[in-house]
C-alpha positions as a Python dict, from the first residue, in 0.01 Angstrom:
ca = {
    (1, 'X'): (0, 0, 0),
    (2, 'X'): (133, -43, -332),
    (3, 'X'): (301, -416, -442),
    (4, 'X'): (631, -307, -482),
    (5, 'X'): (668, -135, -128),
    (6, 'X'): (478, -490, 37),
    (7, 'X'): (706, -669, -201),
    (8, 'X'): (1053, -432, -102),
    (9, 'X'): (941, -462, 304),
    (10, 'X'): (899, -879, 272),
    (11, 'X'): (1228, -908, 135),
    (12, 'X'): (1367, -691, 378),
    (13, 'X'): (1209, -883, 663),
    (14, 'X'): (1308, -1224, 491),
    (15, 'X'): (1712, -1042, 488),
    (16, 'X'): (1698, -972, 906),
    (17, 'X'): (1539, -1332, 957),
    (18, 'X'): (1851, -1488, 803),
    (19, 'X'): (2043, -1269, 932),
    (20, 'X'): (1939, -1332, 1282),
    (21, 'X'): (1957, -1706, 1193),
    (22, 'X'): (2284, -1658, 1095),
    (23, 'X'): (2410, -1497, 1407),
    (24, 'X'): (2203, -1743, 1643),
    (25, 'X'): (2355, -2043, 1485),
    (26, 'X'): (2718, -1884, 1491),
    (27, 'X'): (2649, -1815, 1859),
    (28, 'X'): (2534, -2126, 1939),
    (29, 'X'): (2841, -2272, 1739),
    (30, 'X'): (3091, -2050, 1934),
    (31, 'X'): (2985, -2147, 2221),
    (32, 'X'): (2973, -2541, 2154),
    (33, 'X'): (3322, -2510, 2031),
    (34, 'X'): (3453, -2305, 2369),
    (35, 'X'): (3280, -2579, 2558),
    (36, 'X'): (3494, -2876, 2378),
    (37, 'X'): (3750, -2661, 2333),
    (38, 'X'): (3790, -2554, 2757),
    (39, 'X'): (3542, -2764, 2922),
    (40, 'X'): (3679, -3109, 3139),
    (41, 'X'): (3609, -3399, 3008),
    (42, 'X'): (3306, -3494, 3231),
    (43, 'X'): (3152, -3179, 3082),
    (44, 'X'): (3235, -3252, 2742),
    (45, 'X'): (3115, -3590, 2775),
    (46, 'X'): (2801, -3482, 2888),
    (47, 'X'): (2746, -3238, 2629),
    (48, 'X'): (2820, -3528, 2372),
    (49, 'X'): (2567, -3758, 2531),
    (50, 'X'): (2317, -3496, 2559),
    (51, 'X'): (2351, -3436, 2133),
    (52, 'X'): (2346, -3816, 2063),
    (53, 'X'): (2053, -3869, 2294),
    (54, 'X'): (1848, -3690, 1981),
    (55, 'X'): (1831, -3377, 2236),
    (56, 'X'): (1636, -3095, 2023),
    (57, 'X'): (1866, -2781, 1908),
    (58, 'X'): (1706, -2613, 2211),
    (59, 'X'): (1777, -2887, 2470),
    (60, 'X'): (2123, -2856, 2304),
    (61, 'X'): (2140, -2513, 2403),
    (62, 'X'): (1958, -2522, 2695),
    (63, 'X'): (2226, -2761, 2909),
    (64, 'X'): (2522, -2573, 2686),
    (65, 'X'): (2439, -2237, 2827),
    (66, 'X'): (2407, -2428, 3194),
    (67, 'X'): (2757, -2577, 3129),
    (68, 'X'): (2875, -2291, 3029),
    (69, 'X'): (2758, -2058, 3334),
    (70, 'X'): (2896, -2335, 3574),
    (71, 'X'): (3207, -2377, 3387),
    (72, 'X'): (3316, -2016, 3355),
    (73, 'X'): (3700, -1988, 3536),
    (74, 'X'): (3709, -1743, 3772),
    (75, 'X'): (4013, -1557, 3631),
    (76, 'X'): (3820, -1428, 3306),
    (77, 'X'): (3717, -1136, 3439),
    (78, 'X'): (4032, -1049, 3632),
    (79, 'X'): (4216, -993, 3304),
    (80, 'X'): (4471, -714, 3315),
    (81, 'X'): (4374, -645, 3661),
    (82, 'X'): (4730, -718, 3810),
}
């Protein structure tokens, strides 16, 4: 394979690993914010404690998504339904 086509398909690669990055970490940022934004407060304060107990950024998301699934109001997906 010649250099300039390894060269061309590594830089390609390297452009869909940040962009992947890029939508993971807006994701995971959407979804942090919608929790402070709508959760209570016992669920907010949870999340907060779980961050400053030095929780990894998958522990983080971990309990977020879990917060998230049990936090969900039931009318979301009634929308427009009346």
């Amino acid at each position: 394979m010649p250099l300039e086509l390894e060269a061309a398909i590594a830089q390609s690669q390297s452009q869909d690993g940040r962009i992947e990055d890029k939508e993971y970490y807006t994701n995971f940022l959407e979804q942090l914010l919608g929790l402070v934004r709508h959760g209570d407060q016992a669920t907010v304060s949870r999340m907060i404690s779980v961050i400053r107990s030095g929780a990894s950024q998958e522990e983080i998301l971990r309990t977020l998504s879990e917060m998230s699934n049990n936090n969900r109001p039931g009318q979301e997906g009634n929308r427009g339904n009346g």
